[in-house]
C-alpha positions in Angstrom: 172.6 -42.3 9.3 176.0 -41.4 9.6 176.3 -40.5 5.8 174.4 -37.9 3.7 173.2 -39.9 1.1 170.7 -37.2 -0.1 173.1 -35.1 -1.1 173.1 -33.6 -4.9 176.3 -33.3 -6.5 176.7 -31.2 -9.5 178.1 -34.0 -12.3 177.2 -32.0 -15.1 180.4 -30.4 -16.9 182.5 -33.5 -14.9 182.9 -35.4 -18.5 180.8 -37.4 -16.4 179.8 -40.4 -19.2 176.1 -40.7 -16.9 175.6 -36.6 -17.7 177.7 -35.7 -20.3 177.7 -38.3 -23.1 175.1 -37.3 -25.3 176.7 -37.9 -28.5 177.8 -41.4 -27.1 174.0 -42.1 -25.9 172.7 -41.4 -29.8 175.5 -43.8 -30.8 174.7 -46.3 -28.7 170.8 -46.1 -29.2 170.1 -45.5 -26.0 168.8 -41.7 -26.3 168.6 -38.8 -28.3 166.8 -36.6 -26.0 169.2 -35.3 -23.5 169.3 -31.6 -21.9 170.1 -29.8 -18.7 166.5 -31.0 -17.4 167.2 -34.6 -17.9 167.5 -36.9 -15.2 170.1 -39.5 -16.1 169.9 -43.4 -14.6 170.7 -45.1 -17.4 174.5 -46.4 -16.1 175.3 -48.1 -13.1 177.4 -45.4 -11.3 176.2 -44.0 -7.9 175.3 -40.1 -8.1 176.9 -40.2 -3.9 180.1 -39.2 -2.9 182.6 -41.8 -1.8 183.3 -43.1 1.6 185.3 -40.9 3.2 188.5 -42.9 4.0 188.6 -43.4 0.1 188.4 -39.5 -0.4 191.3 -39.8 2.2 193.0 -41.8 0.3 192.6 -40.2 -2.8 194.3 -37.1 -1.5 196.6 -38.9 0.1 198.0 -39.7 -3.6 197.5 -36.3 -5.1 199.8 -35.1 -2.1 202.3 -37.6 -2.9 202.5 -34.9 -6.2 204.3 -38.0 -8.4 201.6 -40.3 -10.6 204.2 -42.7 -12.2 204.5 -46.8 -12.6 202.9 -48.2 -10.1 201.9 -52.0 -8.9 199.8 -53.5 -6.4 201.7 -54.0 -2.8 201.2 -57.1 -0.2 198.8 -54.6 1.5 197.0 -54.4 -1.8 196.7 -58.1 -1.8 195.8 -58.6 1.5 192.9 -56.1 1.6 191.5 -58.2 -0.9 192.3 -61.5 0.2 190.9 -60.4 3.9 187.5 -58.9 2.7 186.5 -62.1 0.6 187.8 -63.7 3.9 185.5 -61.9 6.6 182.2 -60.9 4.0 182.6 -64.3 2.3 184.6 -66.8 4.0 186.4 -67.2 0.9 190.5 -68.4 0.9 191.8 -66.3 -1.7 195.6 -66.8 -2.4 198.0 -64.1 -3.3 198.8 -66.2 -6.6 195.1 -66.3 -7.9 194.7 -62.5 -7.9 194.8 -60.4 -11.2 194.5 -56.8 -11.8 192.4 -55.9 -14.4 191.8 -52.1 -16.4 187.9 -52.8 -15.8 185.4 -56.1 -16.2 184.4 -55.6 -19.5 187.7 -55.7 -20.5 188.7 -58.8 -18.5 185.6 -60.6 -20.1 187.6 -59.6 -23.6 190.9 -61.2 -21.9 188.4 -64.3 -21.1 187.0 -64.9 -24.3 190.1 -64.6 -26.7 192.2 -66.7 -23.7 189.5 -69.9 -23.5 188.2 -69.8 -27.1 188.4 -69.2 -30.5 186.6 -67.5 -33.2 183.6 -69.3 -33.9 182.6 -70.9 -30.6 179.8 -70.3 -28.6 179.9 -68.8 -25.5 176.8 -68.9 -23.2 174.6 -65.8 -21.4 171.2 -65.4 -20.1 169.0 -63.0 -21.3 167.6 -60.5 -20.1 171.7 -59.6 -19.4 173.6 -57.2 -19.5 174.8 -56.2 -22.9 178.5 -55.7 -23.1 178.3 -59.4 -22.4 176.8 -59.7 -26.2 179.5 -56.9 -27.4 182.5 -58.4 -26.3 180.9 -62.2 -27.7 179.9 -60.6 -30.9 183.6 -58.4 -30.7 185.3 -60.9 -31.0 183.9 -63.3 -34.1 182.2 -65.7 -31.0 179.0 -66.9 -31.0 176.2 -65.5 -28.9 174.4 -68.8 -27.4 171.3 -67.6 -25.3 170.0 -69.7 -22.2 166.7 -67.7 -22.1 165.8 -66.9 -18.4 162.3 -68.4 -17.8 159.8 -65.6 -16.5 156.8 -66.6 -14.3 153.5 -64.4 -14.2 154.6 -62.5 -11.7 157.7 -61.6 -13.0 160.2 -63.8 -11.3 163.0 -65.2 -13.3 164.7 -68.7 -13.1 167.5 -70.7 -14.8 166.4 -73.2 -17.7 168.7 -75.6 -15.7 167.5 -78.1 -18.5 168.4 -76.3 -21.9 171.5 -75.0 -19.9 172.8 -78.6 -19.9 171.9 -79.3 -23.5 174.0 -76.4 -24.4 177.0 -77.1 -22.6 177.2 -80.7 -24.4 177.5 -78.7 -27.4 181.0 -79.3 -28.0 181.5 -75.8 -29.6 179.9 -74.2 -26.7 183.3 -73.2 -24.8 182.3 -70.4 -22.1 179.6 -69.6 -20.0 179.4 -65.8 -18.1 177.6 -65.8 -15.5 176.2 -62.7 -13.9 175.3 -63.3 -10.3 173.9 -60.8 -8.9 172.0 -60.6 -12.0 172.0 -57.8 -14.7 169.2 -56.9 -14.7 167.0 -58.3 -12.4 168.5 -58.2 -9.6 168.2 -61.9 -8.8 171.1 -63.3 -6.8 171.1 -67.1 -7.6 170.8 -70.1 -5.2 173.7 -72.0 -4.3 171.5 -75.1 -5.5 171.4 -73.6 -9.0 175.0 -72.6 -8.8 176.4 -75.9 -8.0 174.1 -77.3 -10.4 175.6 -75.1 -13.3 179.5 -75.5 -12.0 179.1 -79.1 -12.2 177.5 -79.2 -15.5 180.1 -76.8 -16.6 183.1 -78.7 -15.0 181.7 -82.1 -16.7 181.6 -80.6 -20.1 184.7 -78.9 -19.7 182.7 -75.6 -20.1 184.8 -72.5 -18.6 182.7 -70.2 -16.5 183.5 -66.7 -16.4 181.8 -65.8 -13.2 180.8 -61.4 -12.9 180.2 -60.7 -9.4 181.1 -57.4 -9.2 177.5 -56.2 -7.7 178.2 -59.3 -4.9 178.5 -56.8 -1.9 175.6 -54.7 -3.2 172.3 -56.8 -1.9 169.5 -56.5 0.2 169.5 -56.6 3.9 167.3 -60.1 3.9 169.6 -61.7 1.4 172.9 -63.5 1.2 175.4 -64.0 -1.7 177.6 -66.5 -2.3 180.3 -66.9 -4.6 179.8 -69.4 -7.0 183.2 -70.9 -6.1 181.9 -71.7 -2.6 178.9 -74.0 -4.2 181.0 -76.9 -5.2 184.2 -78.4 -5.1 184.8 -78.3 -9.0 186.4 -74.8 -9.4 189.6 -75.1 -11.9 186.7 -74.1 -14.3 186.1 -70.8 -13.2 187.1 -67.5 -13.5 185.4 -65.1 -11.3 186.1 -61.3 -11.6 185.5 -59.0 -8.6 186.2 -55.3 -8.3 185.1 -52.3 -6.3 183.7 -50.5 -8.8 180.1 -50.9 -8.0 180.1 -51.2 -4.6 182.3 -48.0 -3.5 181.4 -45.7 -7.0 185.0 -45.8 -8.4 184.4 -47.1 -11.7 185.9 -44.3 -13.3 189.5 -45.7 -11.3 188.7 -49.4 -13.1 189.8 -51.5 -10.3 188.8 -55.3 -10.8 190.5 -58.3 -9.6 190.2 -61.2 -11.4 190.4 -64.5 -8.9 191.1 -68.2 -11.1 192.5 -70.5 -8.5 193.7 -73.1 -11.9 197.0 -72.5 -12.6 196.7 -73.6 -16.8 193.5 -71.1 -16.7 195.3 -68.6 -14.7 198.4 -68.3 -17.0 196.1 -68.3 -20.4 194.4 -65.5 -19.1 197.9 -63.5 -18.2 199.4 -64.0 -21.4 196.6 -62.8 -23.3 196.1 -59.8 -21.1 200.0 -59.3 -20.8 201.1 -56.2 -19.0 198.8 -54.0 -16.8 199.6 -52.1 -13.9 197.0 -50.4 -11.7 197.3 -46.4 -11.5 198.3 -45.2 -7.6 194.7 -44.0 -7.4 193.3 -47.3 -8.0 195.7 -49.1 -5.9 194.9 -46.4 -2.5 191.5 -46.5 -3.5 191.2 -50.5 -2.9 193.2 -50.5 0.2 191.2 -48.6 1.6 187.9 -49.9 0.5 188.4 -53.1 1.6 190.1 -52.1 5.1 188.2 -49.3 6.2 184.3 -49.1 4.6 183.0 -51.8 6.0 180.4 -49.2 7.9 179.6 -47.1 4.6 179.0 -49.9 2.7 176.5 -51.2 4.8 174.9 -47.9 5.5 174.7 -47.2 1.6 172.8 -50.9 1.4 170.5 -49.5 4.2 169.7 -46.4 1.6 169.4 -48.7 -1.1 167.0 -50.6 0.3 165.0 -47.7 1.6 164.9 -46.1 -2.0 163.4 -49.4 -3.6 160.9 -49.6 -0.7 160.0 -46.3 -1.6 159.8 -47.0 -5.2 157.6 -50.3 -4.9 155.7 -48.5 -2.8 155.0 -45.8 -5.1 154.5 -47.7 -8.1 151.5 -49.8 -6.7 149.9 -46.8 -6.2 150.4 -44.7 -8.9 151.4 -47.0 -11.7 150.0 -50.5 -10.6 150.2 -51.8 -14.1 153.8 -51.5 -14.1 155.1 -55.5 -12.8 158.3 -55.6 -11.0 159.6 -57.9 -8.2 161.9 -56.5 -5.4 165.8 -57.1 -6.4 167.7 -59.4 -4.1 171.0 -57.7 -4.7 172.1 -54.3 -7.2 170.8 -51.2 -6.9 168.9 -52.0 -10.3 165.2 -52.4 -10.7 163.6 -53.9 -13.3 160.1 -52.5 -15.2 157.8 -54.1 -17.0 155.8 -51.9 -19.0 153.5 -54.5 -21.1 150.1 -54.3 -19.2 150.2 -50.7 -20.6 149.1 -52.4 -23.8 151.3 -49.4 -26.2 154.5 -50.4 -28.0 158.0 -50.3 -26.5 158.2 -47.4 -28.9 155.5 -45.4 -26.9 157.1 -46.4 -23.5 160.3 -44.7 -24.2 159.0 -41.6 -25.7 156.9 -41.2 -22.5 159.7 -41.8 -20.2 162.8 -40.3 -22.0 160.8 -37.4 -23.7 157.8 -36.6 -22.0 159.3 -37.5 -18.7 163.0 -36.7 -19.6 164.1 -39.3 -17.6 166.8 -41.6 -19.6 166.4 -45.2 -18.5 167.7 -48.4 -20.6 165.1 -50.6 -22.6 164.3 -53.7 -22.2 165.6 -54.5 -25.9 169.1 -53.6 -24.4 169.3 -56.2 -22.3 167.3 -58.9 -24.4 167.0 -58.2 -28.2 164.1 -60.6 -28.7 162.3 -60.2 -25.7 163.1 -57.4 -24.2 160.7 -54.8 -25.5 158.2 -52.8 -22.6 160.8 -53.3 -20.2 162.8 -51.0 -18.8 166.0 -50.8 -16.5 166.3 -47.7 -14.2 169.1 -47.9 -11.8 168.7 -46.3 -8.6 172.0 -45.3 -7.2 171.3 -41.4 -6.8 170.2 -39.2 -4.1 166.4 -40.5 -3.4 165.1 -37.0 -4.1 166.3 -37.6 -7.4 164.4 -40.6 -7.6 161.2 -39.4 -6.3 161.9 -36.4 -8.9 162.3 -38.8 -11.6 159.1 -41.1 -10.7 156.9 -38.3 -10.2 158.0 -37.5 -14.2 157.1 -40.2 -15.4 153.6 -40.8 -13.7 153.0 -37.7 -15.1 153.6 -39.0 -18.6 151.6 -42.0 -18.5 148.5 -40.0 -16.7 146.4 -40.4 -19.6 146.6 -44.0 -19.3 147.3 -44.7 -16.0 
């Protein structure tokens, strides 16, 4: 490979929120047990340096020695428009683009621009859980389309409930999460069309998070929902670069709604936001010059989950997973251990002191002996990690 992907970075001391944030991971409930031994993948931030034309880039603006007002330039816009273009073959207009301070927060824009306090707004659970914060946030109603689970741990869309809820006329939104958080699973186009449509006939906006869309497996493809069907004034979809080039911390989304009416609802609620010069260098030259990087880093990514199901078979075969089709998250399931979720986490975060994020995170009624690790590190971090936590389940391995 071109790129040193093993390579450790110090984070610690950073005000890194993935090594540093111990006070927020007590308030949160994700941890309590958190030292210079532990090994953090809790949070889906990459523990790898940057591509180096973003690095460029970077100090390209610090030379520039002036950090003021800044907004997004034609060359801003046509980075983006271009990628979606060549990785997608997706027409994006210049008009449908708008920048958002970070997803989560654009989800917030979403729901107070397309409903009102009271409504329902759809997910899928197992999901990930500021989708249930920003519901619950703001006085909406959490309605849960349950993912079905198979024996051997694959998960599908209850296409049929998922119909019954749209009808619902106080049901107003539906987020999607495709690739799926946490699973992995990147949806069909058959089930995507399938839930536009239902969507578009029961007038049903869809707030679409794609953000892990570039992040998948060499033997899979994504597709934007909006390229499923030919109903799309419905939908909202929010893209960034976050994920997919480790810049989370520069909170660079775009947010793509091709329906004028939507378009301007969601602007006047958001009202003004201008990106920093960092974040505006730092998508140019994503979207212009990684192309390589990023697919070298999915090459890595899939060699560390090869490694991991590999491992796991032999040295904790009770542990049920299937292979993610896009992310760099892999989902555990802990329940053929036959000890409470309780147990599982004191072997892992204490024993092992390894901080994941439970199942219960992700799924408050189902989610318990499941656990999220994401693994965007250096793989001898991983294999670190993994060899921890065998170790802490020994005695009943």
């Amino acid at each position: 490979m071109k790129y040193n992907f093993d390579e450790i970075i110090e984070r610690r001391g950073t005000n890194s929120f993935k090594w540093d944030s111990l006070e927020l991971l007590k308030e949160w409930g994700i941890t309590d047990h958190f030292n210079k031994n532990t090994i953090s993948l809790f949070t889906a931030d990459m523990d790898i340096a940057v591509a180096p034309a973003i690095e460029a880039a970077m100090h390209k603006t610090v030379d520039n020695r002036i950090y003021g007002y800044s907004f997004p330039s034609q060359d801003y816009y046509d980075s983006i428009i271009n990628w979606f273009k060549r990785k997608h073959d997706w027409d994006i207009k210049k008009e449908e683009i708008i920048y958002s301070p970070g997803t989560v927060f654009a989800l917030g824009i979403a729901i107070r621009a397309y409903s009102k306090e009271g409504d329902g707004v759809i997910i899928q659970r197992p999901v990930y859980a500021p989708f249930t914060g920003q519901i619950e946030g703001h006085n909406r109603v959490v309605v849960n389309n349950q993912m079905l689970l198979d024996e051997e741990g694959n998960y599908s869309i209850n296409l049929k409930e998922f119909e019954e809820l749209a009808k619902k006329d106080e049901n107003k939104m539906f987020i999607l999460c495709n690739p799926h958080n946490p699973s992995g699973r990147i949806f069909s186009n058959e089930e995507l069309k399938i839930m536009a449509e239902i969507c578009a006939k029961n007038n049903v906006v869809i707030i679409a998070d794609e953000i892990h869309g570039d992040l998948i497996r060499k033997d899979s493809i994504f597709t934007p929902i909006v390229k499923t069907t030919d109903k799309t004034d419905h939908i909202v979809t929010c893209t960034a670069i976050n994920k997919t080039f480790n810049v989370a911390g520069l909170h660079a989304s775009n947010i793509v709604i091709q329906n004028k009416e939507l378009r301007d609802k969601f602007q006047k609620t958001l009202g003004f936001a201008m990106p920093t010069p960092f974040t505006i260098n730092a998508v140019i030259a994503a979207y212009n010059e990684c192309d390589e990087w990023l697919d070298e880093i999915n090459t890595y990514f899939d060699g560390t989950i090869d490694w991991l199901m590999n491992f796991l078979k032999e040295k904790m075969p009770k542990v049920k997973f299937v292979r993610p089709e896009g992310t760099y998250i892999f989902w555990m399931d802990f329940r053929a251990y036959n000890i409470s979720a309780a147990d599982i986490k004191k072997r892992i975060y204490v024993d092992a002191n390894v901080v994941l994020e439970s199942g219960s995170m992700f799924d408050p009624e189902k989610g318990d002996g499941f656990e999220r690790v994401c693994l965007s590190s250096p793989r001898p971090l991983i294999k670190e990690a993994f060899e921890r936590i065998v170790k802490a389940f020994e005695d009943i391995n």
